[in-house]
VOPAGU-2260 file (C-alpha; in pm, 1 decimal, decimal comma):
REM VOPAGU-2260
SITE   aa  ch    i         X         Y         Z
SITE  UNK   A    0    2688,8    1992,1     -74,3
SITE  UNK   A    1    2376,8    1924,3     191,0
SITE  UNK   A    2    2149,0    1708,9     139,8
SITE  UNK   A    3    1867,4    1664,0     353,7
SITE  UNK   A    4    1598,4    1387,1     397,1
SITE  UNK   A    5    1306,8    1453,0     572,3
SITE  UNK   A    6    1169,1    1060,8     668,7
SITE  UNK   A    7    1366,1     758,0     767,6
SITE  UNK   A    8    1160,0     489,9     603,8
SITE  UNK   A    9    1187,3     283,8     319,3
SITE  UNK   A   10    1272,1     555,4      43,1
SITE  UNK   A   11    1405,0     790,6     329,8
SITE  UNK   A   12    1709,4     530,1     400,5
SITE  UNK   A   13    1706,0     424,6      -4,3
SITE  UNK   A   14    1777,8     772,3    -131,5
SITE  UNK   A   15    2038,7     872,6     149,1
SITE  UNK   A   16    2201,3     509,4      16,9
SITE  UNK   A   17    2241,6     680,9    -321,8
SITE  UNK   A   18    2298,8    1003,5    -221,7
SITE  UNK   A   19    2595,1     944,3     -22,1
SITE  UNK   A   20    2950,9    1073,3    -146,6
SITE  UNK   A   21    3257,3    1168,4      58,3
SITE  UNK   A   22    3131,6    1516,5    -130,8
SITE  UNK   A   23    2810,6    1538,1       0,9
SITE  UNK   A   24    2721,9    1551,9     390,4
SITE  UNK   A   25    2360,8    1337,5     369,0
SITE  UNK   A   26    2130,3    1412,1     680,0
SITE  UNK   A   27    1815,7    1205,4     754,3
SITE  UNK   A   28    1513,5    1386,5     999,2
SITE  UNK   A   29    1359,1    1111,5    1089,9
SITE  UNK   A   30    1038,1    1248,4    1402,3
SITE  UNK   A   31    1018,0     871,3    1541,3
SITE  UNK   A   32    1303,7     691,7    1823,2
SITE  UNK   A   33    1410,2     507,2    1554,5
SITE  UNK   A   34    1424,5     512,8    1150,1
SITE  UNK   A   35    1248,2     222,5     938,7
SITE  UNK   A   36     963,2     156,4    1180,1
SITE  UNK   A   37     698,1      85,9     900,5
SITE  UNK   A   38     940,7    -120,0     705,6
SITE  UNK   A   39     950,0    -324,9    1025,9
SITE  UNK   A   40     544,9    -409,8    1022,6
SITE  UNK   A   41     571,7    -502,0     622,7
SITE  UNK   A   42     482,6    -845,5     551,4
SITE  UNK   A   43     380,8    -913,5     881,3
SITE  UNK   A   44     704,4    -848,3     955,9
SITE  UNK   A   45     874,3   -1081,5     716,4
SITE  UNK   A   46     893,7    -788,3     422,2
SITE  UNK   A   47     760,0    -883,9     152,9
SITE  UNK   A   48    1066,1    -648,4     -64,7
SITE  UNK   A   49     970,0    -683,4    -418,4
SITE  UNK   A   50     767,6    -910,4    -725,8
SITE  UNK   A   51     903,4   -1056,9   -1005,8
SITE  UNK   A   52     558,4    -992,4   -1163,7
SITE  UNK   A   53     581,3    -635,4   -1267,2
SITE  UNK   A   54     251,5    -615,4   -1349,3
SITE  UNK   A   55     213,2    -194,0   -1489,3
SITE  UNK   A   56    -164,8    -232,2   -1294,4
SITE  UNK   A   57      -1,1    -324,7    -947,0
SITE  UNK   A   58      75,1      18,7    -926,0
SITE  UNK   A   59    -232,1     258,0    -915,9
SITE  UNK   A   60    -165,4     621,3    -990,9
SITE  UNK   A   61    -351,1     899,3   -1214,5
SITE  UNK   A   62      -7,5     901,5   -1346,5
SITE  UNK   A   63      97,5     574,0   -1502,2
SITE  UNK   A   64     322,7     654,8   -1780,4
SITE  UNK   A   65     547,2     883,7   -1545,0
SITE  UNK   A   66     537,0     600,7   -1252,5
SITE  UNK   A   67     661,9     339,5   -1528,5
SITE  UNK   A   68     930,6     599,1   -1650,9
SITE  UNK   A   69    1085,5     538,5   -1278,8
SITE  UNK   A   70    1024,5     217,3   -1234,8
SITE  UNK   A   71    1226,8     155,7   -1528,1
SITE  UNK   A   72    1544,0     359,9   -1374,6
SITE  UNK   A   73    1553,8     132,4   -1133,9
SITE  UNK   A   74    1400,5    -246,3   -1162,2
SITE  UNK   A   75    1308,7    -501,8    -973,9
SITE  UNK   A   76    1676,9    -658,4   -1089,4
SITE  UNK   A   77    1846,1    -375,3    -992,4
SITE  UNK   A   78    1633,2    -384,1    -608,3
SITE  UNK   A   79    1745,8    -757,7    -595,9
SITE  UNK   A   80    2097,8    -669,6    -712,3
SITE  UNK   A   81    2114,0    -419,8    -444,9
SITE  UNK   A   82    2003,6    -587,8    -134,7
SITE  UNK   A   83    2196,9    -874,2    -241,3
SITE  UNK   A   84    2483,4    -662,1    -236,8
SITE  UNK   A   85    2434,8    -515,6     138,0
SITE  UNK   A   86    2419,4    -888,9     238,0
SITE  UNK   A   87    2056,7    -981,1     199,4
SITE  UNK   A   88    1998,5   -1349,9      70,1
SITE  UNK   A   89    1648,7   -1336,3    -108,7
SITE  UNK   A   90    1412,5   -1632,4    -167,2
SITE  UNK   A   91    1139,0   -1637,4    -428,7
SITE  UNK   A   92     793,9   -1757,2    -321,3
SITE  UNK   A   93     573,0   -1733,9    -666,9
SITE  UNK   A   94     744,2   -1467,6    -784,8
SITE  UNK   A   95     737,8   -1286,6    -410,5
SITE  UNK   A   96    1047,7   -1235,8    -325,8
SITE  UNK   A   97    1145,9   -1219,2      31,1
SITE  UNK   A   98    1469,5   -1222,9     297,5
SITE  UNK   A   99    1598,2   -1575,4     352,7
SITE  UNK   A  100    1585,5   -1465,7     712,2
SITE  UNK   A  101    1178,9   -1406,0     684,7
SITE  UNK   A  102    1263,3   -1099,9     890,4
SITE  UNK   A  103    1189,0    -756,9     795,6
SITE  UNK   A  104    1410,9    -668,5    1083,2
SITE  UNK   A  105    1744,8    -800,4     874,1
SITE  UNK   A  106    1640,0    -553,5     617,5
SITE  UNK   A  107    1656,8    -248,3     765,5
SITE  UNK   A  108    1955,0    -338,0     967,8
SITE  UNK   A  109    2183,7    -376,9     661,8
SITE  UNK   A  110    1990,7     -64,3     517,5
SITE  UNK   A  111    2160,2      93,1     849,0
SITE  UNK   A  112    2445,6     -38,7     880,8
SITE  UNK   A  113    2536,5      85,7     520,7
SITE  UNK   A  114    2404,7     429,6     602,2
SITE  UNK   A  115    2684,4     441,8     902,3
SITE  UNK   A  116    2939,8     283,1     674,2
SITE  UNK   A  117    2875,4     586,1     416,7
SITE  UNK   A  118    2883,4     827,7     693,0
SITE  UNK   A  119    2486,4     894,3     666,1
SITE  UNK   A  120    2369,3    1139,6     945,8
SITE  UNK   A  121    2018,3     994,7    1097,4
SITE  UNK   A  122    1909,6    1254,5    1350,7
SITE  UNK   A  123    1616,3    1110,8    1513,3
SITE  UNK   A  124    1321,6    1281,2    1728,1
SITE  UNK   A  125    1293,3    1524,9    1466,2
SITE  UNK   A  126     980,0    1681,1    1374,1
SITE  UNK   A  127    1012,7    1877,8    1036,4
SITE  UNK   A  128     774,2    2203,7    1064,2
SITE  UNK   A  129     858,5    2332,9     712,0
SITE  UNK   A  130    1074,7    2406,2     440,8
SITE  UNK   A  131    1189,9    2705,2     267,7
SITE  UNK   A  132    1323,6    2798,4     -43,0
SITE  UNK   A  133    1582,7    3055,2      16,6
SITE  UNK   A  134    1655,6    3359,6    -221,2
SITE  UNK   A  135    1973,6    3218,1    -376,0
SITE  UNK   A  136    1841,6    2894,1    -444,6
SITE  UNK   A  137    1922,6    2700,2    -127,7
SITE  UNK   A  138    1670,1    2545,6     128,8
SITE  UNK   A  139    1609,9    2548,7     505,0
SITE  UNK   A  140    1436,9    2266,8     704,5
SITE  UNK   A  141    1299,4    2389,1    1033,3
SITE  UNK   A  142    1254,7    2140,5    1270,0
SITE  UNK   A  143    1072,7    2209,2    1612,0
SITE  UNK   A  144    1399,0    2276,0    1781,1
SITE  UNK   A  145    1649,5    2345,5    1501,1
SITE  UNK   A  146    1719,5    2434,2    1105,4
SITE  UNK   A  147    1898,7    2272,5     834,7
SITE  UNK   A  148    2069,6    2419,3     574,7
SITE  UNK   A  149    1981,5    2226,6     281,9
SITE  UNK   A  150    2124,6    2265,7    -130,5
SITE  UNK   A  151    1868,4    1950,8    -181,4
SITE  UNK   A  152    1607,7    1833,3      -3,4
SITE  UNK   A  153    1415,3    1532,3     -87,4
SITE  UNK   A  154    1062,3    1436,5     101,0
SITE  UNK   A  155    1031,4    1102,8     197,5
SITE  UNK   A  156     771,5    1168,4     471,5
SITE  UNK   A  157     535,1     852,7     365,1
SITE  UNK   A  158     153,0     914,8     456,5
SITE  UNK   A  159    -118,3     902,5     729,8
SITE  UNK   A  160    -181,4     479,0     705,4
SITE  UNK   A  161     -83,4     270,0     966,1
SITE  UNK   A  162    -128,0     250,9    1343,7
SITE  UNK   A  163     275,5     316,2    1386,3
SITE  UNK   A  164     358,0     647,3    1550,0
SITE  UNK   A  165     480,1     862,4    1351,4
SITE  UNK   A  166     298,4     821,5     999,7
SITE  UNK   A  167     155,8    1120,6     915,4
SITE  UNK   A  168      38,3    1342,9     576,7
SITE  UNK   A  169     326,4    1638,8     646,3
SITE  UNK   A  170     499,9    1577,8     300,3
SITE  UNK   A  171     139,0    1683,1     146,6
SITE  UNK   A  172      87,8    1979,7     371,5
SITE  UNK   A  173     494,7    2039,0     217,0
SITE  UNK   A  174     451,0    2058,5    -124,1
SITE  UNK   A  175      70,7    2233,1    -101,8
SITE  UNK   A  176     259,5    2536,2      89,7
SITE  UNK   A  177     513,9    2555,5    -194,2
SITE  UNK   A  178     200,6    2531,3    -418,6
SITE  UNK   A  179     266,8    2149,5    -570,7
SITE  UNK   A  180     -40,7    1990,6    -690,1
SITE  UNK   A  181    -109,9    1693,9    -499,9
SITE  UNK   A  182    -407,7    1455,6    -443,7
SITE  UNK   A  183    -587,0    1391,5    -147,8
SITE  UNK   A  184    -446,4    1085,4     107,3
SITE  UNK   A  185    -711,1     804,8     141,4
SITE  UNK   A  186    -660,9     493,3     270,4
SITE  UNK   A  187    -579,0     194,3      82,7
SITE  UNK   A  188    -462,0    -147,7     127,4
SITE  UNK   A  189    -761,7    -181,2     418,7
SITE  UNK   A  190   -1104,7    -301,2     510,7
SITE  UNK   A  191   -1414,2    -223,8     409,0
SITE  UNK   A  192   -1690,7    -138,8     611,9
SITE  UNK   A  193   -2049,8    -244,9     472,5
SITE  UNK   A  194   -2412,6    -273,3     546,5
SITE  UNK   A  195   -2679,9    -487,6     447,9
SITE  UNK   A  196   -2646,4    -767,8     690,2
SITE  UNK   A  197   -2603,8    -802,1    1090,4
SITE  UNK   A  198   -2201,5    -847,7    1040,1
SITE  UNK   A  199   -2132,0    -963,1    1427,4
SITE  UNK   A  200   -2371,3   -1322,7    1301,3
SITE  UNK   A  201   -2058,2   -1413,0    1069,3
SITE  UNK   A  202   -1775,3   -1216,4    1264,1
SITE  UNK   A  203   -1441,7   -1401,0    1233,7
SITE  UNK   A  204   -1518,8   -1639,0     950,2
SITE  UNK   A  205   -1206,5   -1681,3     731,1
SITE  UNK   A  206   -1305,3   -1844,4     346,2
SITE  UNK   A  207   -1207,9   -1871,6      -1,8
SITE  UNK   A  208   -1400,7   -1638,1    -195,2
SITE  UNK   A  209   -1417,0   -1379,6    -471,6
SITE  UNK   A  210   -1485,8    -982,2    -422,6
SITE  UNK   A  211   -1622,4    -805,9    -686,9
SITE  UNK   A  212   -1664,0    -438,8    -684,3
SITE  UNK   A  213   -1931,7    -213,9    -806,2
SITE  UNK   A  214   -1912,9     105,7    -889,7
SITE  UNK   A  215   -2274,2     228,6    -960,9
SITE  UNK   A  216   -2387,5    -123,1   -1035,0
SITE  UNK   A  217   -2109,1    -161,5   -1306,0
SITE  UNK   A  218   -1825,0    -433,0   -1239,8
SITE  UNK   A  219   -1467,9    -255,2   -1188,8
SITE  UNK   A  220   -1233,9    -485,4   -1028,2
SITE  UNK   A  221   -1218,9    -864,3    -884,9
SITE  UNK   A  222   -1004,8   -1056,9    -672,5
SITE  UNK   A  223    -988,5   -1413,1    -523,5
SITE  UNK   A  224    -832,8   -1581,4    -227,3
SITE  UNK   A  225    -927,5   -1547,8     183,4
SITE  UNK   A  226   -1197,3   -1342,3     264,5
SITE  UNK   A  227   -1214,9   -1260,5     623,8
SITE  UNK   A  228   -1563,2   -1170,7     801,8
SITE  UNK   A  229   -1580,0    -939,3    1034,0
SITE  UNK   A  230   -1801,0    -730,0    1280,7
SITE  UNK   A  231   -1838,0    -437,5    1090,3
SITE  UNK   A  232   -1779,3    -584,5     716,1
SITE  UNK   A  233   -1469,5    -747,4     486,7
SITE  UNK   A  234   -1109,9    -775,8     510,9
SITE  UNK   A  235    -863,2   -1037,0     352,2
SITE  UNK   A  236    -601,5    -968,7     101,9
SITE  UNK   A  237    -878,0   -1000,8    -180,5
SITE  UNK   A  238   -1075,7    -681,0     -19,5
SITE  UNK   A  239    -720,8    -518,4      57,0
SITE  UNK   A  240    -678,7    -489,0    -312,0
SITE  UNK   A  241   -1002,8    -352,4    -462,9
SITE  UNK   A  242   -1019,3    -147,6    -152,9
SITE  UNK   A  243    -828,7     207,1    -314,1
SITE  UNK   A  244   -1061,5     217,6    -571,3
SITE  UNK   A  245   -1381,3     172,2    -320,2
SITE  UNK   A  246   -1265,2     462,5    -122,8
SITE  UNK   A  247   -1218,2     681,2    -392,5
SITE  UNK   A  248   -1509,9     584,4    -573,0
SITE  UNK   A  249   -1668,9     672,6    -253,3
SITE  UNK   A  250   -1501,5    1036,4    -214,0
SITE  UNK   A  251   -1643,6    1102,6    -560,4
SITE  UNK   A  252   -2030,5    1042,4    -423,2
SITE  UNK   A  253   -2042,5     676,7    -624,1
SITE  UNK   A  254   -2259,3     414,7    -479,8
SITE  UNK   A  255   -1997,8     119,9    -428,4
SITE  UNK   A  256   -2110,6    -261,2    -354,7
SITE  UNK   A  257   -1918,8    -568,7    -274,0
SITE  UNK   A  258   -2044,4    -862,3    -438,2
SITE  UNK   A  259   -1908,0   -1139,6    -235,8
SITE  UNK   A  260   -1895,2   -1552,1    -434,0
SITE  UNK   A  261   -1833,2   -1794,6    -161,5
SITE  UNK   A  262   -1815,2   -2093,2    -387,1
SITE  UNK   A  263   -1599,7   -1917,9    -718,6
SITE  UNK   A  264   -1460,9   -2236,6    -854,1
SITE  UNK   A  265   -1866,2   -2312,6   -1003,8
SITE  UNK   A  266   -2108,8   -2090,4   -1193,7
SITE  UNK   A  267   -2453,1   -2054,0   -1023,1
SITE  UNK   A  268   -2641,3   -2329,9   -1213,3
SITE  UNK   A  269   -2354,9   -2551,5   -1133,8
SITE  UNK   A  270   -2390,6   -2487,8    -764,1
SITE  UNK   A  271   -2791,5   -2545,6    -786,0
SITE  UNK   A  272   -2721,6   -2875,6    -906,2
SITE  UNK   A  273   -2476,5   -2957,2    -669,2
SITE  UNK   A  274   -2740,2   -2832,0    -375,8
SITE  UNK   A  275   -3015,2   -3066,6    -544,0
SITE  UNK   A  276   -2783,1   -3369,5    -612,5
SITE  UNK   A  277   -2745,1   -3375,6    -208,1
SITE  UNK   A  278   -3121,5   -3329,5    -110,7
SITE  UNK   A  279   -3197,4   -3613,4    -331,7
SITE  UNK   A  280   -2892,6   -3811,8    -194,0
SITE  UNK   A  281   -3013,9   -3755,3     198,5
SITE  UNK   A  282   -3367,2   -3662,0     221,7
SITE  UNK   A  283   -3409,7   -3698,4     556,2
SITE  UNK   A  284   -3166,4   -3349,8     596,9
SITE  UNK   A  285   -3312,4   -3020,7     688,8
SITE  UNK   A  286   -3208,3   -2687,9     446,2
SITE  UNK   A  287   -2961,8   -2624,3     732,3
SITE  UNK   A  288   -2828,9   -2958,3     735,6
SITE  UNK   A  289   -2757,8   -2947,5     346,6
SITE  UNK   A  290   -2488,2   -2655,7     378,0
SITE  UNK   A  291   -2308,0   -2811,6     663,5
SITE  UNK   A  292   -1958,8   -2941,5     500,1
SITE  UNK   A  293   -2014,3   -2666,5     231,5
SITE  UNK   A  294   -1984,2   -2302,2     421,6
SITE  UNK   A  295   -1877,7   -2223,2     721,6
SITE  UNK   A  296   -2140,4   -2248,1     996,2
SITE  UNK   A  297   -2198,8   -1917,8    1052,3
SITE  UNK   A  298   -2246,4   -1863,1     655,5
SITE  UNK   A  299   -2551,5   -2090,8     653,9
SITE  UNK   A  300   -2818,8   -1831,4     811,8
SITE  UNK   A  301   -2661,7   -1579,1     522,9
SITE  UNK   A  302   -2753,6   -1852,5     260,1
SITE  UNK   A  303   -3095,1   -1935,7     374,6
SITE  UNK   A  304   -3209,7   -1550,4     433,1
SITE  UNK   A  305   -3377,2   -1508,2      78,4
SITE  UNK   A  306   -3555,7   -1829,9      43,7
SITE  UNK   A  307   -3555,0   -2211,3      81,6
SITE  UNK   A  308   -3542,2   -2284,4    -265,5
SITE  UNK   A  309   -3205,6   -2424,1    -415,4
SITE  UNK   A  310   -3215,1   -2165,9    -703,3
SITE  UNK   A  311   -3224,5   -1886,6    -427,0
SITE  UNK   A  312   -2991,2   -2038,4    -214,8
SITE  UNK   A  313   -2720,1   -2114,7    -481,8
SITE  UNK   A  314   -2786,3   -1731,6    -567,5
SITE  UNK   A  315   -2723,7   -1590,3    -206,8
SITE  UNK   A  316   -2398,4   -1799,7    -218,8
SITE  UNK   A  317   -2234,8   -1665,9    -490,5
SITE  UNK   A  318   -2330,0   -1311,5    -533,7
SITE  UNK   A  319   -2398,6   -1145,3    -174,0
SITE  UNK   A  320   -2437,3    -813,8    -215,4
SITE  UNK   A  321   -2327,4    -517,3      -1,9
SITE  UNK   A  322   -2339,6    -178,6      11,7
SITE  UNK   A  323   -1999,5       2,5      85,8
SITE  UNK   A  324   -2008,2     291,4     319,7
SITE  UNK   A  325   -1660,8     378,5     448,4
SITE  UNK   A  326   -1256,6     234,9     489,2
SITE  UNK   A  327   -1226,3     120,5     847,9
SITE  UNK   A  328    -936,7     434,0     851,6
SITE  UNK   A  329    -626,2     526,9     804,3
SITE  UNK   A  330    -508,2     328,7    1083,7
SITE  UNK   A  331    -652,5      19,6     944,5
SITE  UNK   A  332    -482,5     119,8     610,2
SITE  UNK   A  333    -147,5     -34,6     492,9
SITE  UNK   A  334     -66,1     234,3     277,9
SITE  UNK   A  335    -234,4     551,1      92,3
SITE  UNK   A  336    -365,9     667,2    -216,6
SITE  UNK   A  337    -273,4    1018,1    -340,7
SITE  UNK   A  338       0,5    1190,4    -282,4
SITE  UNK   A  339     232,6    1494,8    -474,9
SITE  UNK   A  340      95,3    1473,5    -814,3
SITE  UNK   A  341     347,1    1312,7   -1052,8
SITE  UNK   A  342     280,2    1551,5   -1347,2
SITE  UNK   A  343     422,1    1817,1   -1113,4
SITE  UNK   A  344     788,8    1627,1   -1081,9
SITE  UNK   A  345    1016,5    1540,5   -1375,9
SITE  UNK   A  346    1122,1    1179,6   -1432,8
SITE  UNK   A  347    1429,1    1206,0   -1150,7
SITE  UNK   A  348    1130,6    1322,3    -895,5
SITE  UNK   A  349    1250,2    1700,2    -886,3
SITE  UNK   A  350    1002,4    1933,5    -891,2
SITE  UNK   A  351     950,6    2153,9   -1184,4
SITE  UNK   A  352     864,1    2461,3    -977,8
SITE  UNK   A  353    1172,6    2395,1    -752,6
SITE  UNK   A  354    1480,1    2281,0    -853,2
SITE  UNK   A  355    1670,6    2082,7    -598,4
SITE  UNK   A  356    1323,1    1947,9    -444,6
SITE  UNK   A  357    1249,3    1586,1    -451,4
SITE  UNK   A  358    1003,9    1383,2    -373,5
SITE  UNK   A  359     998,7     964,8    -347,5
SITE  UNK   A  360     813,6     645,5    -149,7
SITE  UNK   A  361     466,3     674,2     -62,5
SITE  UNK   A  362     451,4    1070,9     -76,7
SITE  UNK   A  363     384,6    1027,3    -428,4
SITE  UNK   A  364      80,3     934,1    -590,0
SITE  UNK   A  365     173,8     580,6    -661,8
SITE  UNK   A  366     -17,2     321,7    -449,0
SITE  UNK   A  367      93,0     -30,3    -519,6
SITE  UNK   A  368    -101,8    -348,3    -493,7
SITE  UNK   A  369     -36,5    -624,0    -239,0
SITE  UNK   A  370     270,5    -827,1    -339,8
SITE  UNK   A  371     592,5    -608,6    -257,3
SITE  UNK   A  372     473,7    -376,5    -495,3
SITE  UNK   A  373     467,0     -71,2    -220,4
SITE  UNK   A  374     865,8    -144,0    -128,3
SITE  UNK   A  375     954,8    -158,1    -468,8
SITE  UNK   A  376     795,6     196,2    -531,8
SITE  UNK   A  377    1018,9     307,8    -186,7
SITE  UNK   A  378    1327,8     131,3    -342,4
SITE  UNK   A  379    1297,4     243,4    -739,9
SITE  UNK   A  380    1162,3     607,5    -644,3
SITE  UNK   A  381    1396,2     614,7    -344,4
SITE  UNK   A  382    1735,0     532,5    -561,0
SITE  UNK   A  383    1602,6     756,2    -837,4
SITE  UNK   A  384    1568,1    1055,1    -620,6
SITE  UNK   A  385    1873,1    1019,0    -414,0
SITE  UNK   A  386    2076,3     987,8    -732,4
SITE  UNK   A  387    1967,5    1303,1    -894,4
SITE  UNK   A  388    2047,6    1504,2    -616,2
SITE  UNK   A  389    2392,7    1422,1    -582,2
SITE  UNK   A  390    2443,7    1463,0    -916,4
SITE  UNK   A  391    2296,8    1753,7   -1048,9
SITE  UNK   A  392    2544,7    2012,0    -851,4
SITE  UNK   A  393    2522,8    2279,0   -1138,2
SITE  UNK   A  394    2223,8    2506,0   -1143,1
């Protein structure tokens, strides 16, 4: 039996793992020089490969019930289990669980050196046109200079995010030409850029905060840790994960804010307090002089904008307001929302419409939080997929 596995990435190299039988010939298209080089860039390069903390919200999807259905096929004990068995020593940093070596790099090398040990064919420089369904059942995959006979195909092709070559939206253009629902690619994982203030005053600032998004002036989602300032708006891990909902928000016509607390660890009266316990302690200091040793320098102009007052200025610190207008892009993006709809794929990621079709990784519309979350959707969905299809020979 063929199998063929259009995209060498994460779930790409996953689901030829679990496809591969001295029965099967397993082929990976893979349009870059080389497979895996997203996986490469993940955790700033140290791979951040799963989270102990299986939190059902880290993974955002219209779809929860069917994403947790293949989750559960294929765990975060069973991801740990299986790197551990290809020769990857893990380490466990608050439940984020990473290579000893701290190098994504190690990763995909045992991922390929197991792919060559099961006699995995990874045909690279190979741009996948289309696919077709063939009258008795079988598939073709047309690449810009050849075609592959196919009894199973399974579309690993990612999505547009990321400044890597290569990362593109073909796996939704795909399944829409075989007429599989799907939902738009935005980005996610990414900045956000804002208006409301002149941004290049408080460009590179790096601070503990808290984000908190609005969504037509109601509260939706929060998060804490470093914010990072920039030219055109916010960035950080905290803006990174409210940021999928912004976008889409946005794509629906909402108004979205960011309400930005540079001093989260006191409530607003708390703060005033604070502001007047100093003026009375050093009189002789300007308004200016009062912040310094509490914000950042450049923060202070943002604090004093409204008013002198210490009511207003406690106010401007914790809840600066700011209007949304756009993602900085999909290049900016780590990953995408959207994807093939996962009410149009049964629980082993065939589709219903096609038997012998798969789809798994980020092609899907599964989006996972910061944390590993992403990598364990490529692994679980990956594994699930690449099962299936060497198992289900009968039709």
């Amino acid at each position: 039996m063929n199998i063929v596995i259009i995209g060498g990435g994460a779930a790409g190299l996953t689901a030829a793992l679990f496809a591969a039988s001295p029965k099967h010939t397993v082929t990976v298209l893979e349009q870059n020089e080389k497979p895996g080089r997203k996986l490469l860039a993940t955790g700033n390069g140290r791979c951040n490969l799963t989270n102990l903390d299986q939190d059902p919200e880290a993974y955002r999807t219209s779809r929860p019930k069917q994403a947790a259905a293949v989750l559960r096929q294929f765990p975060v004990s069973s991801a740990i289990s299986f790197f551990t068995g290809l020769g990857i020593y893990t380490k466990n940093r608050d439940g984020w669980i990473y290579p000893n070596s701290d190098q994504a790099s190690s990763v995909l090398a045992v991922l390929l050196m197991e792919a060559q040990h099961r006699k995995v064919k990874i045909k690279t420089r190979e741009t996948v046109t289309g696919i077709c369904r063939e009258e008795d059942g079988s598939w073709t995959v047309y690449t810009r200079g050849w075609k592959y006979p196919a009894d199973r195909v399974i579309v690993t092709t990612g999505s547009p995010a990321s400044e890597i070559a290569g990362s593109s939206g073909d796996g939704l253009r795909f399944a829409e030409e075989l007429g599989v629902g799907t939902v738009p690619f935005l980005p996610a994982l990414c900045p956000l850029k804002c208006s409301g203030m002149d941004f290049q005053k408080w460009a590179g600032v790096r601070t503990e905060g808290k984000v908190t998004l609005l969504l037509d002036g109601v509260p939706v989602a929060s998060e804490r840790g470093e914010l990072q300032l920039t030219s055109y708006g916010i960035s950080g891990i905290p803006v990174f994960q409210v940021s999928r909902y912004a976008v889409r928000a946005l794509e629906e016509g909402a108004h979205v804010e960011a309400a930005l607390d540079f001093f989260p660890d006191m409530e607003e009266e708390q703060l005033a307090a604070l502001l007047n316990q100093r003026m009375m302690h050093c009189t002789y200091k300007t308004q200016e002089e009062l912040l310094i040793g509490l914000l950042p320098d450049k923060l202070i102009p943002m604090a004093l904008r409204e008013g002198r007052e210490l009511d207003v200025i406690a106010r401007a610190v914790k809840e600066l307001r700011l209007t949304v207008r756009e993602s900085a892009g999909f290049e900016r993006a780590q990953v995408c929302s959207g994807g093939v709809d996962l009410a149009e794929v049964t629980e082993t990621l065939e589709a219903k419409k096609y038997p012998g079709l798969y789809f798994a990784g980020e092609v899907l519309d599964v989006d996972g939080a910061c944390g590993g979350y992403n990598l364990q959707w490529a692994w679980s969905s990956g594994a699930v997929a690449g099962t299936a299809a060497a198992k289900e020979e009968d039709r």
